[in-house]
mmCIF entry with sequence, helices, sheets and N, C-alpha, C, O atoms, coordinates in Angstrom:
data_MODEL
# 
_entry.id   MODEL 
# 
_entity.id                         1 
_entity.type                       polymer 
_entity.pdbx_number_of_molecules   1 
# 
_entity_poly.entity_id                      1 
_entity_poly.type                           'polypeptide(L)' 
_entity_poly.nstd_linkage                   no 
_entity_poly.nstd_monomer                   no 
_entity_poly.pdbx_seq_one_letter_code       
;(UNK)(UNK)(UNK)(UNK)(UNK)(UNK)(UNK)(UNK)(UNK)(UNK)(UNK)(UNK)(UNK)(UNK)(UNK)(UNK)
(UNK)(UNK)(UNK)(UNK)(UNK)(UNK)(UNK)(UNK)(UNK)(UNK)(UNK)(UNK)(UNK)(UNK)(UNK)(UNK)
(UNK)(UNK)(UNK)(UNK)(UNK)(UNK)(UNK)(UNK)(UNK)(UNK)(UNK)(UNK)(UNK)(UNK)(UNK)(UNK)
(UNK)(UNK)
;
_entity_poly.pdbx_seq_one_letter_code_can   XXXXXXXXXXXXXXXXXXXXXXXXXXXXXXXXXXXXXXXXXXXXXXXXXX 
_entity_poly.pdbx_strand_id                 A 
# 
loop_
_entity_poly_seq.entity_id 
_entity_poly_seq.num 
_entity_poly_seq.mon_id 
_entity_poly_seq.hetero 
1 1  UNK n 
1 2  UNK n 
1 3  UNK n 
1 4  UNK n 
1 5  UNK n 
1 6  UNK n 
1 7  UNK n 
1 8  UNK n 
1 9  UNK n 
1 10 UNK n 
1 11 UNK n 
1 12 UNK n 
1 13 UNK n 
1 14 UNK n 
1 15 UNK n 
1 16 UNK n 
1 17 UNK n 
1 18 UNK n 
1 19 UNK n 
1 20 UNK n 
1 21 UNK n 
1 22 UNK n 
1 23 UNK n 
1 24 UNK n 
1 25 UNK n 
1 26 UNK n 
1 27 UNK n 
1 28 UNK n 
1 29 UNK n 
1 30 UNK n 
1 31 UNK n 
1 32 UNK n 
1 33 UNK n 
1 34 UNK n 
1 35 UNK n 
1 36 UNK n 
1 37 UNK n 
1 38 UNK n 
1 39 UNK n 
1 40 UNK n 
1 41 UNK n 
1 42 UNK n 
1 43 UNK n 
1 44 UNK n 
1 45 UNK n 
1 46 UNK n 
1 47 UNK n 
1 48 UNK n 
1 49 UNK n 
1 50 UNK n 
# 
_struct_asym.id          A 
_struct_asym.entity_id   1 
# 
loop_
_struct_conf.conf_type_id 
_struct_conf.id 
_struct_conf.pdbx_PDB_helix_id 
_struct_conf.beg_label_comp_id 
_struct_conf.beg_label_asym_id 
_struct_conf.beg_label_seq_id 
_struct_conf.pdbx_beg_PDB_ins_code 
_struct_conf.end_label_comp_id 
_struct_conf.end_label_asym_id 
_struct_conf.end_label_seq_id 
_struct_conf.pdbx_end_PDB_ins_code 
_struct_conf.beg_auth_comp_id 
_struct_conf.beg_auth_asym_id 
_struct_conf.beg_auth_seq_id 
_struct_conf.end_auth_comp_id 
_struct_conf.end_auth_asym_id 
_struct_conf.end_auth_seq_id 
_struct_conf.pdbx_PDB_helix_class 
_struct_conf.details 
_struct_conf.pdbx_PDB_helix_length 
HELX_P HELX_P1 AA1 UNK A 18 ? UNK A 21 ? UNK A 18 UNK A 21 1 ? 4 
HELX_P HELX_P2 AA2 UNK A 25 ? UNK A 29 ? UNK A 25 UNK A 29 1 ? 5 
# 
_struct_conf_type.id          HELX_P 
_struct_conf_type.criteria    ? 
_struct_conf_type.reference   ? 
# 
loop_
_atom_site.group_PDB 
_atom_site.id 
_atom_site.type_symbol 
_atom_site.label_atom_id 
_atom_site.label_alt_id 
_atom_site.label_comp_id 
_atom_site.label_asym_id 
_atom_site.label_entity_id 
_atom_site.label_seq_id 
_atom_site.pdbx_PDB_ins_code 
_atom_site.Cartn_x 
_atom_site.Cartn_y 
_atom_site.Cartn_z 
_atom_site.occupancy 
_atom_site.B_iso_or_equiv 
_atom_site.pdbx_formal_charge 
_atom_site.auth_seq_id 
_atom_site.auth_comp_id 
_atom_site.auth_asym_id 
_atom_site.auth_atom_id 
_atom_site.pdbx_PDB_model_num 
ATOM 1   N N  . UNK A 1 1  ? 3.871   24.548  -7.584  1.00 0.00 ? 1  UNK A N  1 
ATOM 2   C CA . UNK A 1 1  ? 2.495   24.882  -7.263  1.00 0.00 ? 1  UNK A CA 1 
ATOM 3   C C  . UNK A 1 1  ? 2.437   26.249  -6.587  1.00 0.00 ? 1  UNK A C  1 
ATOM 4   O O  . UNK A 1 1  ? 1.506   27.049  -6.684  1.00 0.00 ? 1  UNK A O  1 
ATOM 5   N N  . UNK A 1 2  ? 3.562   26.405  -5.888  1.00 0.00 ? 2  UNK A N  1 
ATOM 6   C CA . UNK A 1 2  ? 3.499   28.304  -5.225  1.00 0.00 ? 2  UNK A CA 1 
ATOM 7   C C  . UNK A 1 2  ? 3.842   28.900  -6.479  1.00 0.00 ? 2  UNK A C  1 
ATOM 8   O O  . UNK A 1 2  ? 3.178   29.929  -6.604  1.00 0.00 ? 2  UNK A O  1 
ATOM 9   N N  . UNK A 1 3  ? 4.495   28.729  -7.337  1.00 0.00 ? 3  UNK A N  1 
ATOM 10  C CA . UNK A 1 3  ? 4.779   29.514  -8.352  1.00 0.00 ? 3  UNK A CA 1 
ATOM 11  C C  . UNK A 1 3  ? 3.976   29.702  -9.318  1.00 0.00 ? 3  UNK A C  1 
ATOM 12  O O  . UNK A 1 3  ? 4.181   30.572  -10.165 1.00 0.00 ? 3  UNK A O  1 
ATOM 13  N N  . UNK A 1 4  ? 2.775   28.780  -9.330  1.00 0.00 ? 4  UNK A N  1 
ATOM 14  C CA . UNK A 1 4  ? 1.114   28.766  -10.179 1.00 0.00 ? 4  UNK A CA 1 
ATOM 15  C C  . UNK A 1 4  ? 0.735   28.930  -10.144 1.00 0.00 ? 4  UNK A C  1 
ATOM 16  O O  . UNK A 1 4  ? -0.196  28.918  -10.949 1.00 0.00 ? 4  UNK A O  1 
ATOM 17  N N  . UNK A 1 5  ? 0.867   29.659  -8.468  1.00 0.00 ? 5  UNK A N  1 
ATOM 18  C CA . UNK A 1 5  ? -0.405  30.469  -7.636  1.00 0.00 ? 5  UNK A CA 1 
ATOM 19  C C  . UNK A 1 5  ? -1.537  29.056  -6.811  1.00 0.00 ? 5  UNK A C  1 
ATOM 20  O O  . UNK A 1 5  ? -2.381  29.316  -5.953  1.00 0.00 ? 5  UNK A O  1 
ATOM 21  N N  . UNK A 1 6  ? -1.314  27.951  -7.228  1.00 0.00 ? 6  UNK A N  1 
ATOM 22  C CA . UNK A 1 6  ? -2.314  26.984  -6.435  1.00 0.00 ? 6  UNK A CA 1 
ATOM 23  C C  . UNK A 1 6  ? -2.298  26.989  -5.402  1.00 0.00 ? 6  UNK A C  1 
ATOM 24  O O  . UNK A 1 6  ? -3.342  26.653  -4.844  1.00 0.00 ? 6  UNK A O  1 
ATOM 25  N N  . UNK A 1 7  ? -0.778  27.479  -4.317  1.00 0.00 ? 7  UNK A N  1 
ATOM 26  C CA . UNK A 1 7  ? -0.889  27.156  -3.361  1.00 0.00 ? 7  UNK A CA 1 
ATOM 27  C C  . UNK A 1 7  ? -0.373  28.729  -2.729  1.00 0.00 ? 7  UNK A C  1 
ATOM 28  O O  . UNK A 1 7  ? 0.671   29.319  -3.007  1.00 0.00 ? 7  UNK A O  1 
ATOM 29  N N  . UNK A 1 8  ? -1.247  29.079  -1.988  1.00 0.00 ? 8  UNK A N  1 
ATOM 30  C CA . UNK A 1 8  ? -0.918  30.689  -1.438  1.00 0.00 ? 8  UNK A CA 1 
ATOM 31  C C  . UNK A 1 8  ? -0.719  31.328  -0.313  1.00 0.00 ? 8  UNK A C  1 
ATOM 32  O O  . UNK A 1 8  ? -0.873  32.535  -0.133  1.00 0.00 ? 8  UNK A O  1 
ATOM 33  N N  . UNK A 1 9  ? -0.239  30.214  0.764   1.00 0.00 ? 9  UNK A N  1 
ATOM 34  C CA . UNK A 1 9  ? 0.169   30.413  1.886   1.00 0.00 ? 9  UNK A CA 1 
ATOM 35  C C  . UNK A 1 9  ? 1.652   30.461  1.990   1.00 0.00 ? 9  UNK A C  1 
ATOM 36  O O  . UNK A 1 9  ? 2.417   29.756  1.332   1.00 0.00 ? 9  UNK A O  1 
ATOM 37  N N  . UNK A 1 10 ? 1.935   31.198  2.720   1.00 0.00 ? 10 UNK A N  1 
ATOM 38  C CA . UNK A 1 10 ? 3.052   31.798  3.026   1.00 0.00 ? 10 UNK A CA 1 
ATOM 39  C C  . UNK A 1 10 ? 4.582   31.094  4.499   1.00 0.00 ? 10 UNK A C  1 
ATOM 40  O O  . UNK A 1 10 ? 4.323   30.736  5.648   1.00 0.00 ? 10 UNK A O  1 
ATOM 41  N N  . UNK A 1 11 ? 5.531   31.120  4.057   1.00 0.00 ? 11 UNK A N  1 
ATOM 42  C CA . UNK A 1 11 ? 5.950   30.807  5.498   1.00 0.00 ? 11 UNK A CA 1 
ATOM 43  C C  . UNK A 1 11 ? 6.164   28.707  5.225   1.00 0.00 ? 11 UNK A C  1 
ATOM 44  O O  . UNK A 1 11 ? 6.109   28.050  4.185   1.00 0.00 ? 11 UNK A O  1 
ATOM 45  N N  . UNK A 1 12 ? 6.398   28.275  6.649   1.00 0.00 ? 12 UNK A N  1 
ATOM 46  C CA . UNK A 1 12 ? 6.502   26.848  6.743   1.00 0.00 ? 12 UNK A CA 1 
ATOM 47  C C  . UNK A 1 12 ? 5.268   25.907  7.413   1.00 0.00 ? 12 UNK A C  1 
ATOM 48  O O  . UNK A 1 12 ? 4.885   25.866  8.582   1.00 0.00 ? 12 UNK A O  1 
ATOM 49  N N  . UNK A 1 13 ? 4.806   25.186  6.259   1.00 0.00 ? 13 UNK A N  1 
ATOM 50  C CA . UNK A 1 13 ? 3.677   24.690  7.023   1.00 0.00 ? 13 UNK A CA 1 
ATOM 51  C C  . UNK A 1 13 ? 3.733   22.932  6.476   1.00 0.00 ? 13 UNK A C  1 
ATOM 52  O O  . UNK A 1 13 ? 3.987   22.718  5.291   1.00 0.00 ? 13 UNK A O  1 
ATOM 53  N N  . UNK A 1 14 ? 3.503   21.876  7.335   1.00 0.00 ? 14 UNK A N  1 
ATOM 54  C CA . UNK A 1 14 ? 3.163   20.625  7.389   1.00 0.00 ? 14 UNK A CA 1 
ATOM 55  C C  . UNK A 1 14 ? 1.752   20.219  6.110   1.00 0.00 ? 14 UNK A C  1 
ATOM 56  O O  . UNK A 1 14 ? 0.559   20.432  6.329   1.00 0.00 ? 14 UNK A O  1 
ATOM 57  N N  . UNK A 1 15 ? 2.170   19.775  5.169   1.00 0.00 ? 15 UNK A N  1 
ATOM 58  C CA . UNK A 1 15 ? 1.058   19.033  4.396   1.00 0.00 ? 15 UNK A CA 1 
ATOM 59  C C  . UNK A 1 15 ? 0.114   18.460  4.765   1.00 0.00 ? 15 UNK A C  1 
ATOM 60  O O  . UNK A 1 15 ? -0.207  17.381  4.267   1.00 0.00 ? 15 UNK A O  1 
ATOM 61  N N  . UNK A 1 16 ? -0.717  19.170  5.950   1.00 0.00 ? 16 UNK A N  1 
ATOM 62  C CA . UNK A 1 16 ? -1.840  18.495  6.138   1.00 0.00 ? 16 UNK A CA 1 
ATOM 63  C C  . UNK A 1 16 ? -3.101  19.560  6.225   1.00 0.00 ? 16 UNK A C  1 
ATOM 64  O O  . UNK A 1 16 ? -4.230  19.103  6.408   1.00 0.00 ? 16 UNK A O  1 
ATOM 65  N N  . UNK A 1 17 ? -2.919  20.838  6.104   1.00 0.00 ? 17 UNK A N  1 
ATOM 66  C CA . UNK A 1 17 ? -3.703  21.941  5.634   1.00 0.00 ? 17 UNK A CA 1 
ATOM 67  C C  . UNK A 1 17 ? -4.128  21.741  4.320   1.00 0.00 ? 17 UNK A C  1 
ATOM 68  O O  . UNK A 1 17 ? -3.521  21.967  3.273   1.00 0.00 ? 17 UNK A O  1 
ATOM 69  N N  . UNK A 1 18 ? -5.463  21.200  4.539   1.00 0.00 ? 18 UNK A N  1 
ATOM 70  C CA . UNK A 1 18 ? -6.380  21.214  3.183   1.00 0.00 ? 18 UNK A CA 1 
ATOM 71  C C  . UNK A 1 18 ? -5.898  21.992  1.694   1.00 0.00 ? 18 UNK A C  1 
ATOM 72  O O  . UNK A 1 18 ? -5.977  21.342  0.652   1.00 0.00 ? 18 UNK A O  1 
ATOM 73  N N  . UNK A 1 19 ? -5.450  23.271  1.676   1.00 0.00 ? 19 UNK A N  1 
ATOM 74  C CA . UNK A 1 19 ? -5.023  23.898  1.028   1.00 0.00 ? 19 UNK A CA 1 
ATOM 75  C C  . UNK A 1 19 ? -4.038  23.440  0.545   1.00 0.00 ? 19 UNK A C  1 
ATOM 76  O O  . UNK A 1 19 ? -4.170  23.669  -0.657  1.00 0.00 ? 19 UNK A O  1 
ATOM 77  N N  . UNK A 1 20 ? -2.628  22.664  0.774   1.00 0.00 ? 20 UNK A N  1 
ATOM 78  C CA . UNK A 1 20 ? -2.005  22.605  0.437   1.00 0.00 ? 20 UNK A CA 1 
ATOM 79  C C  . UNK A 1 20 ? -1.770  20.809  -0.108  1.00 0.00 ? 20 UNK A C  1 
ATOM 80  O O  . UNK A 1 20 ? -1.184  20.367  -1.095  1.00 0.00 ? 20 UNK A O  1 
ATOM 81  N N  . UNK A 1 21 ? -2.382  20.216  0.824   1.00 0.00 ? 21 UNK A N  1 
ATOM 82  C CA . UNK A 1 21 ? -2.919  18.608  0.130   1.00 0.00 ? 21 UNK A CA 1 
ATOM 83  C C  . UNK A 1 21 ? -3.772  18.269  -1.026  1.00 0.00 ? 21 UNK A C  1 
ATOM 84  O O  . UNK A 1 21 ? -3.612  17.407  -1.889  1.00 0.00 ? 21 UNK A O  1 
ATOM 85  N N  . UNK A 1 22 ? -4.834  19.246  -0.833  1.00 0.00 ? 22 UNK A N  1 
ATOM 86  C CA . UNK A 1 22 ? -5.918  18.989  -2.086  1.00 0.00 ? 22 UNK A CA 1 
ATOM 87  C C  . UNK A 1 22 ? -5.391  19.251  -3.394  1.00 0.00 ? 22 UNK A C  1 
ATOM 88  O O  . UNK A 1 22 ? -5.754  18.476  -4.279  1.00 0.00 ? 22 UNK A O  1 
ATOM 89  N N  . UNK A 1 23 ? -4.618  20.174  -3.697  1.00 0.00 ? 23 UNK A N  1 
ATOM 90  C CA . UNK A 1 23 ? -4.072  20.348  -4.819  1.00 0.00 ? 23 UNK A CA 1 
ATOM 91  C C  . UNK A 1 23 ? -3.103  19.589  -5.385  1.00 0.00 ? 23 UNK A C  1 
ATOM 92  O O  . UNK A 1 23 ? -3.041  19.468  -6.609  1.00 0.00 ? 23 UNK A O  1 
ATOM 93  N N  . UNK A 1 24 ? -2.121  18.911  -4.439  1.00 0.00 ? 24 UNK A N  1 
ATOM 94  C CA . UNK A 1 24 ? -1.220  18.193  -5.157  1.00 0.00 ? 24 UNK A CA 1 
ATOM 95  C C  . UNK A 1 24 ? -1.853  16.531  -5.074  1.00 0.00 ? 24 UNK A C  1 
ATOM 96  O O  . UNK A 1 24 ? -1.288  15.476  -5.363  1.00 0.00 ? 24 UNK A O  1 
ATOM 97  N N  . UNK A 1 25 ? -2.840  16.712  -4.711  1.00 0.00 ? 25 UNK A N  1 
ATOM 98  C CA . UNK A 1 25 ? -3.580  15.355  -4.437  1.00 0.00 ? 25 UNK A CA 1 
ATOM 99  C C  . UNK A 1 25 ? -4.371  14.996  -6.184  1.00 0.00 ? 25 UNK A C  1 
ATOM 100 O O  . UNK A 1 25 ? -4.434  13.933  -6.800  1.00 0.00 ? 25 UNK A O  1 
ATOM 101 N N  . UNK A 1 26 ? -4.849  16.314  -6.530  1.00 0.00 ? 26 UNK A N  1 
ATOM 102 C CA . UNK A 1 26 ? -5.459  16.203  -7.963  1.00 0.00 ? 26 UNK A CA 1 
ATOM 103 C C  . UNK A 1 26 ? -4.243  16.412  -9.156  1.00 0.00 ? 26 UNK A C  1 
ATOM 104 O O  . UNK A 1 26 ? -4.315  16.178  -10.363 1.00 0.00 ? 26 UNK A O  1 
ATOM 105 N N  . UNK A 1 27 ? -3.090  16.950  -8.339  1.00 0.00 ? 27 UNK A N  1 
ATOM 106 C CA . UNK A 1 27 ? -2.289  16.571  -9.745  1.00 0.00 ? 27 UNK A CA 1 
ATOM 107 C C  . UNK A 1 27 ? -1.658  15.238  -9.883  1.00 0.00 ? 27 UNK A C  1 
ATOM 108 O O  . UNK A 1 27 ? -1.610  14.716  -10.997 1.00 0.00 ? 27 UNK A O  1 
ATOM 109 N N  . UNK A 1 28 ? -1.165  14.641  -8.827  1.00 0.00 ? 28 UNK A N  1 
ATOM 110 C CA . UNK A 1 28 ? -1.204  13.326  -8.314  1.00 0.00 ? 28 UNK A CA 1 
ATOM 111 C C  . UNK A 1 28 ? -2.031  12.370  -9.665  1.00 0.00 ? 28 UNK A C  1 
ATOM 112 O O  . UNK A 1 28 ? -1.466  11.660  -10.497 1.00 0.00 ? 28 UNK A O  1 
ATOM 113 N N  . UNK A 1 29 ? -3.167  12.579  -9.561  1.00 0.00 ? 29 UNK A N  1 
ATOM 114 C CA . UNK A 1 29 ? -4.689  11.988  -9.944  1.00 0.00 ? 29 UNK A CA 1 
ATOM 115 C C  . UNK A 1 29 ? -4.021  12.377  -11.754 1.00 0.00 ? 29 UNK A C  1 
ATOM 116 O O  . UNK A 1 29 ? -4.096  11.472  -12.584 1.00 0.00 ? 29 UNK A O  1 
ATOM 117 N N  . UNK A 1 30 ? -3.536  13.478  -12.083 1.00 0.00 ? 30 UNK A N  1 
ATOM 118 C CA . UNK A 1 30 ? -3.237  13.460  -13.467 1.00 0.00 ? 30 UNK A CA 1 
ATOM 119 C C  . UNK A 1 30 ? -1.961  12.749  -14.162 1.00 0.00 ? 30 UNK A C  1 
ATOM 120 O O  . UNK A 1 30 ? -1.494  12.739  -15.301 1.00 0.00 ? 30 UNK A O  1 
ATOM 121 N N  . UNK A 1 31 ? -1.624  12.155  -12.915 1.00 0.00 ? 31 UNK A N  1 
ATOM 122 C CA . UNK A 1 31 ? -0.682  11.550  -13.275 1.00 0.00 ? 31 UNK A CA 1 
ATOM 123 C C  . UNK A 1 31 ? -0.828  9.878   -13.307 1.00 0.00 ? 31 UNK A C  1 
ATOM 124 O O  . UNK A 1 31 ? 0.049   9.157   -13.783 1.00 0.00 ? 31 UNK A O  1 
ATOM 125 N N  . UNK A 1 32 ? -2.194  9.332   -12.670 1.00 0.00 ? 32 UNK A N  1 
ATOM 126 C CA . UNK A 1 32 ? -2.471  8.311   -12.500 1.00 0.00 ? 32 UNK A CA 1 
ATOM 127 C C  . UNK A 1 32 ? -2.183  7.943   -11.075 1.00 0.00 ? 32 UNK A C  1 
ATOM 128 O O  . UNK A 1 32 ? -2.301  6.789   -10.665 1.00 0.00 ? 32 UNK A O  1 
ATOM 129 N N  . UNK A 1 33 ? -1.928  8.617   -10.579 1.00 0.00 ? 33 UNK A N  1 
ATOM 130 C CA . UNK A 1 33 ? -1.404  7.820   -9.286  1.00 0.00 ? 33 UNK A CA 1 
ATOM 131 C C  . UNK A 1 33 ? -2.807  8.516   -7.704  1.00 0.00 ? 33 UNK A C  1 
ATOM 132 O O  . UNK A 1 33 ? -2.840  9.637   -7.196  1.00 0.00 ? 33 UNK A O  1 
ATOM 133 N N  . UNK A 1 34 ? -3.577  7.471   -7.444  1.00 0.00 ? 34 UNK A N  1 
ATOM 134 C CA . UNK A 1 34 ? -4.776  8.050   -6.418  1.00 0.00 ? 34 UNK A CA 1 
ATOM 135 C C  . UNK A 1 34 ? -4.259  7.802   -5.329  1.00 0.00 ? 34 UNK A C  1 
ATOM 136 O O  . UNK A 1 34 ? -3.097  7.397   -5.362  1.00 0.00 ? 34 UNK A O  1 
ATOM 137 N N  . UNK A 1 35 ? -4.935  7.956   -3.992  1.00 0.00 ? 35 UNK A N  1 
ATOM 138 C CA . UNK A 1 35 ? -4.929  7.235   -2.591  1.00 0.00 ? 35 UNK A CA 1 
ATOM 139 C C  . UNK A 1 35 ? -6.138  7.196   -2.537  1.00 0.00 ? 35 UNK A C  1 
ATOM 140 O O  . UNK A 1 35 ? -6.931  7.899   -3.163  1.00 0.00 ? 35 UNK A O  1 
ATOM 141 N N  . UNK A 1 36 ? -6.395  6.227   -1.654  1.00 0.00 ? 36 UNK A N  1 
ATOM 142 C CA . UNK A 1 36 ? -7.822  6.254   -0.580  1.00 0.00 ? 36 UNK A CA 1 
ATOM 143 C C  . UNK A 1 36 ? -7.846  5.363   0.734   1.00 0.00 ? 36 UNK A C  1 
ATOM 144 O O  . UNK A 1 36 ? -7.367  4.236   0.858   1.00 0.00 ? 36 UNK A O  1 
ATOM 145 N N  . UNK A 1 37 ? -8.316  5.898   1.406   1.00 0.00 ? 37 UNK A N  1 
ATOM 146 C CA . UNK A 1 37 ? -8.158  5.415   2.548   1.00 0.00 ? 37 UNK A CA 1 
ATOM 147 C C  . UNK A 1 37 ? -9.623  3.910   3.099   1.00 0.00 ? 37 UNK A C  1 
ATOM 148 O O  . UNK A 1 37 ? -10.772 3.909   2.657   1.00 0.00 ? 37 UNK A O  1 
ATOM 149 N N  . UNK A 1 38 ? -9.207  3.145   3.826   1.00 0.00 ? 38 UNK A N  1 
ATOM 150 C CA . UNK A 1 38 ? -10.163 2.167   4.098   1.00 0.00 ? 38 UNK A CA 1 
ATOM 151 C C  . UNK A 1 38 ? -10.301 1.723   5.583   1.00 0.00 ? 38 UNK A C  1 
ATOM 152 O O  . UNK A 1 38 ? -9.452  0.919   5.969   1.00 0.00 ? 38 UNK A O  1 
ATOM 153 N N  . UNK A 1 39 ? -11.143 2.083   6.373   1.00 0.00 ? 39 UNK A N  1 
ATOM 154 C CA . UNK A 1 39 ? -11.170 1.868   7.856   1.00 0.00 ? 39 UNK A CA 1 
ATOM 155 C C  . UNK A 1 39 ? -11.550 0.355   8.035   1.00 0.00 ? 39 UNK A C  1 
ATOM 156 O O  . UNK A 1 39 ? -12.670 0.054   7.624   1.00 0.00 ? 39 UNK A O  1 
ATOM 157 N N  . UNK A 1 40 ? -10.647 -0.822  8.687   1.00 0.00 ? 40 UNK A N  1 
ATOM 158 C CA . UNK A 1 40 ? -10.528 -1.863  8.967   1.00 0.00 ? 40 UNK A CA 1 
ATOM 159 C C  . UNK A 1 40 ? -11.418 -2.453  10.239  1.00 0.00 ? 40 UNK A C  1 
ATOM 160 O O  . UNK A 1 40 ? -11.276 -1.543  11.055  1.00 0.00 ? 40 UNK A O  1 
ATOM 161 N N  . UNK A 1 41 ? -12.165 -3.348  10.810  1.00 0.00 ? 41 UNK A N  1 
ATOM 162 C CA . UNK A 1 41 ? -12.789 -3.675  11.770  1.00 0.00 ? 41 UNK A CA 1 
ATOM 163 C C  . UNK A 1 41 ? -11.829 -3.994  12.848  1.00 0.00 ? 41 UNK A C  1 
ATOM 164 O O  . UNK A 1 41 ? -11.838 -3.479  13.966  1.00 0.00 ? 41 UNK A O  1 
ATOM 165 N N  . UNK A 1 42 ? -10.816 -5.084  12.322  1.00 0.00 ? 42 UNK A N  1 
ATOM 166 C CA . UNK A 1 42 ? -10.094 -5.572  13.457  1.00 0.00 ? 42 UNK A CA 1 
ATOM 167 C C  . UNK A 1 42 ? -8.618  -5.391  12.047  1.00 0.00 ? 42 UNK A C  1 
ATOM 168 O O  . UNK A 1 42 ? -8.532  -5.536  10.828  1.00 0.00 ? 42 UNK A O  1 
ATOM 169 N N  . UNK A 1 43 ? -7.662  -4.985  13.249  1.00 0.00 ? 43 UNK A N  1 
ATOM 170 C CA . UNK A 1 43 ? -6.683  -5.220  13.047  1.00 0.00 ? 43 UNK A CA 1 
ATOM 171 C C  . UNK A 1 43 ? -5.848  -6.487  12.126  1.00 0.00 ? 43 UNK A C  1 
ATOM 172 O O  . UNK A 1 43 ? -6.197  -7.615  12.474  1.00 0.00 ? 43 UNK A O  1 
ATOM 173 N N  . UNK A 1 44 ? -4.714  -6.438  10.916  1.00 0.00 ? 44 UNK A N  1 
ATOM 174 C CA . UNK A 1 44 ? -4.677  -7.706  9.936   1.00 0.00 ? 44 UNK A CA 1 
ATOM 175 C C  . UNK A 1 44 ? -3.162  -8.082  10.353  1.00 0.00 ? 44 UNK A C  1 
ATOM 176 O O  . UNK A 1 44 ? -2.074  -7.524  10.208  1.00 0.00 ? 44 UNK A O  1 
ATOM 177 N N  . UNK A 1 45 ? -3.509  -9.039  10.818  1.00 0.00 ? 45 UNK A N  1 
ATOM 178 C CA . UNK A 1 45 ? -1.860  -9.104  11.382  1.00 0.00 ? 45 UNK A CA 1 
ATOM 179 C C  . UNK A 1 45 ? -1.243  -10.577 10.309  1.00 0.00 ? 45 UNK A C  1 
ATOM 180 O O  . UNK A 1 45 ? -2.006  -11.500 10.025  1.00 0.00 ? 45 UNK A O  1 
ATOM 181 N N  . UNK A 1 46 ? 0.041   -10.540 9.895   1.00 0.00 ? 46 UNK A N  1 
ATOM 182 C CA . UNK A 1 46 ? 0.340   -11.274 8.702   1.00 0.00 ? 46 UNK A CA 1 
ATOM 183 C C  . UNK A 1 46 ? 1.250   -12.333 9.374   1.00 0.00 ? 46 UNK A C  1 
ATOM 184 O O  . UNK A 1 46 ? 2.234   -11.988 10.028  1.00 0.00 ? 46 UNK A O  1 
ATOM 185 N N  . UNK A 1 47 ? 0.909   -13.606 9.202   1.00 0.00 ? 47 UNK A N  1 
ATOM 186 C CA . UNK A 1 47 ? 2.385   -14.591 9.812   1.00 0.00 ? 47 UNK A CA 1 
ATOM 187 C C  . UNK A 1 47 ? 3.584   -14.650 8.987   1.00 0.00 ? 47 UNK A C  1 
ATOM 188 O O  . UNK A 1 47 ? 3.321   -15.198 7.917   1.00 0.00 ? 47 UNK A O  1 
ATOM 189 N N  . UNK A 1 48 ? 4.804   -14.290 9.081   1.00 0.00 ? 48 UNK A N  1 
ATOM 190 C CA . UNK A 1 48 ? 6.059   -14.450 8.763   1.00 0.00 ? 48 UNK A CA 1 
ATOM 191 C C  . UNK A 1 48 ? 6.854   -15.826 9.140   1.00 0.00 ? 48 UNK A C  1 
ATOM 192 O O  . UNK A 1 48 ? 7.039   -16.274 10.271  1.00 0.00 ? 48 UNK A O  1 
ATOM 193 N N  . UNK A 1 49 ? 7.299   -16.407 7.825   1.00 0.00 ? 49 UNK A N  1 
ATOM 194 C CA . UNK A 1 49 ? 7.863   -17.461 7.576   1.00 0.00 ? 49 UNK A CA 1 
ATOM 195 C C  . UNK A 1 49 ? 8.938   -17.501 7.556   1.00 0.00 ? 49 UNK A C  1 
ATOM 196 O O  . UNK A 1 49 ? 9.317   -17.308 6.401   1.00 0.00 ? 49 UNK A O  1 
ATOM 197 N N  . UNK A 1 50 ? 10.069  -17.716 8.499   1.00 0.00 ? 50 UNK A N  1 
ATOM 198 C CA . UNK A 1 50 ? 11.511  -17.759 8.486   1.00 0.00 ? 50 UNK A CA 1 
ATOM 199 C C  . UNK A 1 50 ? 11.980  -19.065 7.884   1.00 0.00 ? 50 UNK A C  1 
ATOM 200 O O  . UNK A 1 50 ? 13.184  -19.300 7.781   1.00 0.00 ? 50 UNK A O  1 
# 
C-alpha cells in the first residue's frame, strides 16, 4: 500500500491513524473479510465447564 501510493506517511507509525487503517480496512472488505464494532450494555460473562 506505500508502494501504491495509498498510504503516504512517512517514518514509524501505530495503525490507528485514520490514514493508514481506512485503506487496508477497504481492501480487507475486497477480500470478504469486514469488522464492526458493537457497544454492549452490561458486560457477557460465559460459565466454563470443567
Amino acid at each position: 500500500m506505500i508502494l501504491n501510493g495509498k498510504i503516504k506517511l512517512k517514518g514509524v507509525h501505530l495503525p490507528i491513524i485514520k490514514e493508514i487503517y481506512e485503506p487496508i480496512l477497504e481492501e480487507l472488505e475486497e477480500y470478504g473479510i469486514s469488522f464492526f464494532e458493537q457497544k454492549l450494555d452490561k458486560a457477557v460473562l460465559y460459565d466454563v465447564i470443567v
